[in-house]
C-alpha positions in Angstrom: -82.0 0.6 -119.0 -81.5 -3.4 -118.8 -79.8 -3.3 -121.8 -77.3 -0.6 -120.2 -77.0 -3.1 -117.3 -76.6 -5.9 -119.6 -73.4 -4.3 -121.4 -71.9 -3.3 -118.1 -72.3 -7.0 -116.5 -70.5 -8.3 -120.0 -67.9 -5.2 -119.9 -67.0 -6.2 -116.1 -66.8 -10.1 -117.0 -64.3 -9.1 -119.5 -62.5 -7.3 -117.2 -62.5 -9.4 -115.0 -61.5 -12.7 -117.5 -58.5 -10.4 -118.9 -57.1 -9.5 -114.6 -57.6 -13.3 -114.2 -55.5 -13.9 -117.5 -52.7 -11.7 -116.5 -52.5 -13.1 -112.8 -52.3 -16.5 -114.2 -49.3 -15.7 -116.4 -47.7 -13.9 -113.7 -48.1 -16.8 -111.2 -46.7 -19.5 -114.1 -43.8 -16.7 -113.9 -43.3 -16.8 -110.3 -44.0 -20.1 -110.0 -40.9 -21.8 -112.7 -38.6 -23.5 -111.0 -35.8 -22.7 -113.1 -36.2 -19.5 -113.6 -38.7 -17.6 -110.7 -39.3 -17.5 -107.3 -39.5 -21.1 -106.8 -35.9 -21.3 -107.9 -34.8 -19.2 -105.8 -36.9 -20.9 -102.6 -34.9 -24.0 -103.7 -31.7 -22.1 -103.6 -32.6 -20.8 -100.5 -33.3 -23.7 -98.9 -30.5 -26.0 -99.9 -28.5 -22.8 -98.1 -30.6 -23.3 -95.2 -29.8 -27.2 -95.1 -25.7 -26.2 -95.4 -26.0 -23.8 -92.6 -27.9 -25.9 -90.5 -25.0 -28.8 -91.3 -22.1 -26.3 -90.3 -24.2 -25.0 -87.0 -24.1 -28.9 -85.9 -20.6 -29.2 -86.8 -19.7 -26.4 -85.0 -21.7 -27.3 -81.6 -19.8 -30.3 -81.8 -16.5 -28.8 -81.9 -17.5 -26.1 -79.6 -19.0 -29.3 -76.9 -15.1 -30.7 -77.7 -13.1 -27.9 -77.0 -15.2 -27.5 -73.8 -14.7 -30.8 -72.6 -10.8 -30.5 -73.1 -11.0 -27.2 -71.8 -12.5 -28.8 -68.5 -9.6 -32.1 -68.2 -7.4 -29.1 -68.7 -8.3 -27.0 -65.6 -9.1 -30.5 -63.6 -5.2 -31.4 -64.2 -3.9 -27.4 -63.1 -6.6 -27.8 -60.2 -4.8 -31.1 -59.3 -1.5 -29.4 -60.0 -2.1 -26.4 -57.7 -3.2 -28.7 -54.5 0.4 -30.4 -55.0 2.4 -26.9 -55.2 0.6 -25.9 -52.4 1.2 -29.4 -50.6 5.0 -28.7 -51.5 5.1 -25.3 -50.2 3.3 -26.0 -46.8 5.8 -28.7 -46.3 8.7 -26.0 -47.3 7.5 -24.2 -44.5 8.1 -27.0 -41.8 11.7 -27.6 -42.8 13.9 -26.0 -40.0 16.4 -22.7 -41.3 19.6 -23.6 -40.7 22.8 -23.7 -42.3 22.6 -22.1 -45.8 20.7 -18.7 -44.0 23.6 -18.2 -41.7 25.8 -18.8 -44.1 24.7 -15.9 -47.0 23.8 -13.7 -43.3 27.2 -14.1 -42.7 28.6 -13.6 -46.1 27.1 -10.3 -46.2 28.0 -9.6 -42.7 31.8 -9.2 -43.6 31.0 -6.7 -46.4 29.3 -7.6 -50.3 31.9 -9.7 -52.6 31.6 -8.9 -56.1 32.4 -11.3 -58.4 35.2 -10.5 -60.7 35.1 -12.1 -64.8 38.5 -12.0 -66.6 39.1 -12.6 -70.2 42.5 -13.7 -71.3 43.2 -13.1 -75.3 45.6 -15.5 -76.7 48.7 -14.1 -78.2 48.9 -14.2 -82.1 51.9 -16.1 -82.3 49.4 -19.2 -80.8 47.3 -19.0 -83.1 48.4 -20.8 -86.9 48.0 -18.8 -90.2 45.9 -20.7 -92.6 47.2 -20.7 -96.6 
């Protein structure tokens, strides 16, 4: 019976030799910088590093376009308080003379305003040779 028991303990360490074997190889596999998985972490992260670059670049241009967007709507703000300053002061100015006069001019019935074209005879005008 030991001897059974003796095989079977040198059968399993075998086994268990050749599983480490093949894991090893694999992992030299996966492990090649050229060629596995770490090549492809490598690529990964150098893609990482690019996107991280253009995420920056665009916060910055995003930050810029915000700040000019904000001088732009300070400057119509500004704007707007001076039209409305203008049109207030519109309001105060007395109605007289140019009222009465296009009250009046509709009063006495609507004028249309009449366009004439004059052609110019052909004998004015000189033949070319």
């Amino acid at each position: 019976m030991e001897l059974i028991a003796d095989f079977l303990m040198i059968a399993g360490t075998f086994g268990a030799a050749i599983y480490c074997y093949v894991l090893a190889t694999r992992l030299k596999r996966f492990s090649t910088l050229e060629t596995g998985m770490g090549g492809a972490i490598a690529v990964l992260s150098a893609q990482v590093d690019d996107m991280t670059m253009a995420l920056d670049r665009a916060g910055k241009i995003a930050a810029s376009s915000s700040d000019s967007l904000n001088a732009l709507t300070q400057r119509a703000e500004g704007a707007a308080r001076k039209l409305e300053l203008l049109m207030a002061s519109l309001h105060d100015l007395p109605e007289s003379g140019s009222a009465q006069v296009a009250e009046n001019d509709l009063g006495q019935g609507e004028r249309k305003l009449r366009f004439i074209r004059r052609r110019t005879g052909r004998e004015d005008l000189e033949a070319v040779q």
